[in-house]
C-alpha positions as CSV (number, residue, x, y, z in Angstrom):
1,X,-11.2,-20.8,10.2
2,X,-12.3,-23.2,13.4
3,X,-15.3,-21.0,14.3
4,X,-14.2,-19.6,17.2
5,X,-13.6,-16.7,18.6
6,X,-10.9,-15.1,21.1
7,X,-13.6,-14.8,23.9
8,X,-14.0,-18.7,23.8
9,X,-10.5,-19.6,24.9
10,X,-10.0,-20.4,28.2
11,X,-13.9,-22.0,28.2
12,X,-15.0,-23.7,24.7
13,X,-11.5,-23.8,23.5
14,X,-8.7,-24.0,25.6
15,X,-5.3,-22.5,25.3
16,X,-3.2,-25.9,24.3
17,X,-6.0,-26.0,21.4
18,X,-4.8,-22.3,20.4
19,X,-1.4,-22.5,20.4
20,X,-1.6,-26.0,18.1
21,X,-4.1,-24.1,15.9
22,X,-1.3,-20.8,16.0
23,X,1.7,-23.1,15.1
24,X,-0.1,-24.4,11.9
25,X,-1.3,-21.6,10.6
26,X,-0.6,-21.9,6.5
27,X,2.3,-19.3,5.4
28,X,-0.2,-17.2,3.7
29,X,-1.4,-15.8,6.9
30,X,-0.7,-12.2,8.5
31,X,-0.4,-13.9,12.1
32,X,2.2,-16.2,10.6
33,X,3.7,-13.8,8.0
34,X,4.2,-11.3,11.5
35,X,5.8,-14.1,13.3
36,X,8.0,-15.1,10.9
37,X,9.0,-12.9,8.4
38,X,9.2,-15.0,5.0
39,X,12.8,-15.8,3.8
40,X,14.1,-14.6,0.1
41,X,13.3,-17.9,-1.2
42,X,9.6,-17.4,0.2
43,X,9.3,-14.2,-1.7
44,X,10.1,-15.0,-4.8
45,X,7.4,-17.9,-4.6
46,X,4.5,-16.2,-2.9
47,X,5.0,-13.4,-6.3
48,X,5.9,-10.2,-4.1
49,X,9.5,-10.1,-5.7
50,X,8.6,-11.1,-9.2
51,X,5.1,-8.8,-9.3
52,X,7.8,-5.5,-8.5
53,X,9.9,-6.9,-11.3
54,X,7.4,-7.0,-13.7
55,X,6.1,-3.8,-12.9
56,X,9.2,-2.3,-13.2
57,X,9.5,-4.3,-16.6
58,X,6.4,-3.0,-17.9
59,X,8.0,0.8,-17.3
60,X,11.0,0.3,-19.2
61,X,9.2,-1.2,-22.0
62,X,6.2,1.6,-22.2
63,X,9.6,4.4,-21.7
64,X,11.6,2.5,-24.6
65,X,8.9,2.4,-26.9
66,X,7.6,6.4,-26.5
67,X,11.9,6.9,-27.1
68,X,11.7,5.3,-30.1
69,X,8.4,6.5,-31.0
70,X,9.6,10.2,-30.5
71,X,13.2,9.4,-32.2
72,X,12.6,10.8,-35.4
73,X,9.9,13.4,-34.9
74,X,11.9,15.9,-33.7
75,X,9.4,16.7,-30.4
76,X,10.7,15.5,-26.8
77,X,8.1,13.0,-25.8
78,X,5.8,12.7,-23.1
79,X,6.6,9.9,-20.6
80,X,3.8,7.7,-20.1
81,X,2.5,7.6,-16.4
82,X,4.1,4.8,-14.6
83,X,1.9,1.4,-13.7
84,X,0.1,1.2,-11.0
85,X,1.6,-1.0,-7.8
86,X,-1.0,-1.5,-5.3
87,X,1.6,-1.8,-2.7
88,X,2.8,1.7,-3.3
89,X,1.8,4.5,-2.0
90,X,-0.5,6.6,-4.1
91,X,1.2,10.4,-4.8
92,X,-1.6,11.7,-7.3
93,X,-3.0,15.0,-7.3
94,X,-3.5,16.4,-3.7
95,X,-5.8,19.4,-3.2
96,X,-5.5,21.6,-0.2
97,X,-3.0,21.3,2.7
98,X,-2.7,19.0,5.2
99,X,-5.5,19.3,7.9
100,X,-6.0,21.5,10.9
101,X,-5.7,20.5,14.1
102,X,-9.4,20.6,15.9
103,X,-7.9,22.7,18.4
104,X,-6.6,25.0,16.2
105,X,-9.8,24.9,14.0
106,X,-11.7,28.1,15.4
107,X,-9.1,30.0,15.2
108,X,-8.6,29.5,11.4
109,X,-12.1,30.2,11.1
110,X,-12.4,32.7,13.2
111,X,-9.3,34.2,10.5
112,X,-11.3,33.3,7.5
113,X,-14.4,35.2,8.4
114,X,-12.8,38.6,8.9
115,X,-12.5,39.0,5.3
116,X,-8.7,38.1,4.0
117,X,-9.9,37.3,0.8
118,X,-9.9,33.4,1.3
119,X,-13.6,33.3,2.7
């Protein structure tokens, strides 16, 4: 934001410049997020609370409507997938198993090249 970097203070910019430019840092920063964690208030103006809310909203509608959609066909439905929150963590289809230490690596190999099958 000021063009400098951390390596300039103490020389071009000096540490009473720093701290003025930490204490006004806008809201919407991480420095001044970490600092001071946003009230209740703050989060339901900045659009964390309310984009949750509406994602959950979006879910009930999408479930309500494949109910009603299945009510009189006789078939259980099939739930639509739920939408996608960029905050959460993503639990889609994982391949394989969680990976070897590089220790332990020769080892496995060593295992997989006397013919087990898995080679």
């Amino acid at each position: 934001m000021t063009g400098y970097q951390l390596r300039d203070v103490g020389g071009a910019l000096s540490w009473g410049a720093l701290l003025h430019f930490v204490q006004f840092l806008p809201r919407t920063s991480a420095l001044s997020r970490e600092l001071v964690p946003p009230s209740d208030a703050e989060r339901w103006t900045d659009g964390t609370v309310v984009a949750a809310l509406v994602a959950d909203l979006i879910d009930t509608v999408n479930a309500m409507g494949v109910a009603l959609m299945a009510k009189g066909s006789g078939r259980s439905p099939s739930w639509p997938r739920p939408y996608p929150r960029p905050w959460a963590k993503d639990e889609g289809t994982r391949y394989g198993s969680d990976p070897i230490p590089v220790e332990d690596f020769d080892a496995w190999w060593d295992s997989k090249k006397k013919g087990d099958g898995d080679a």
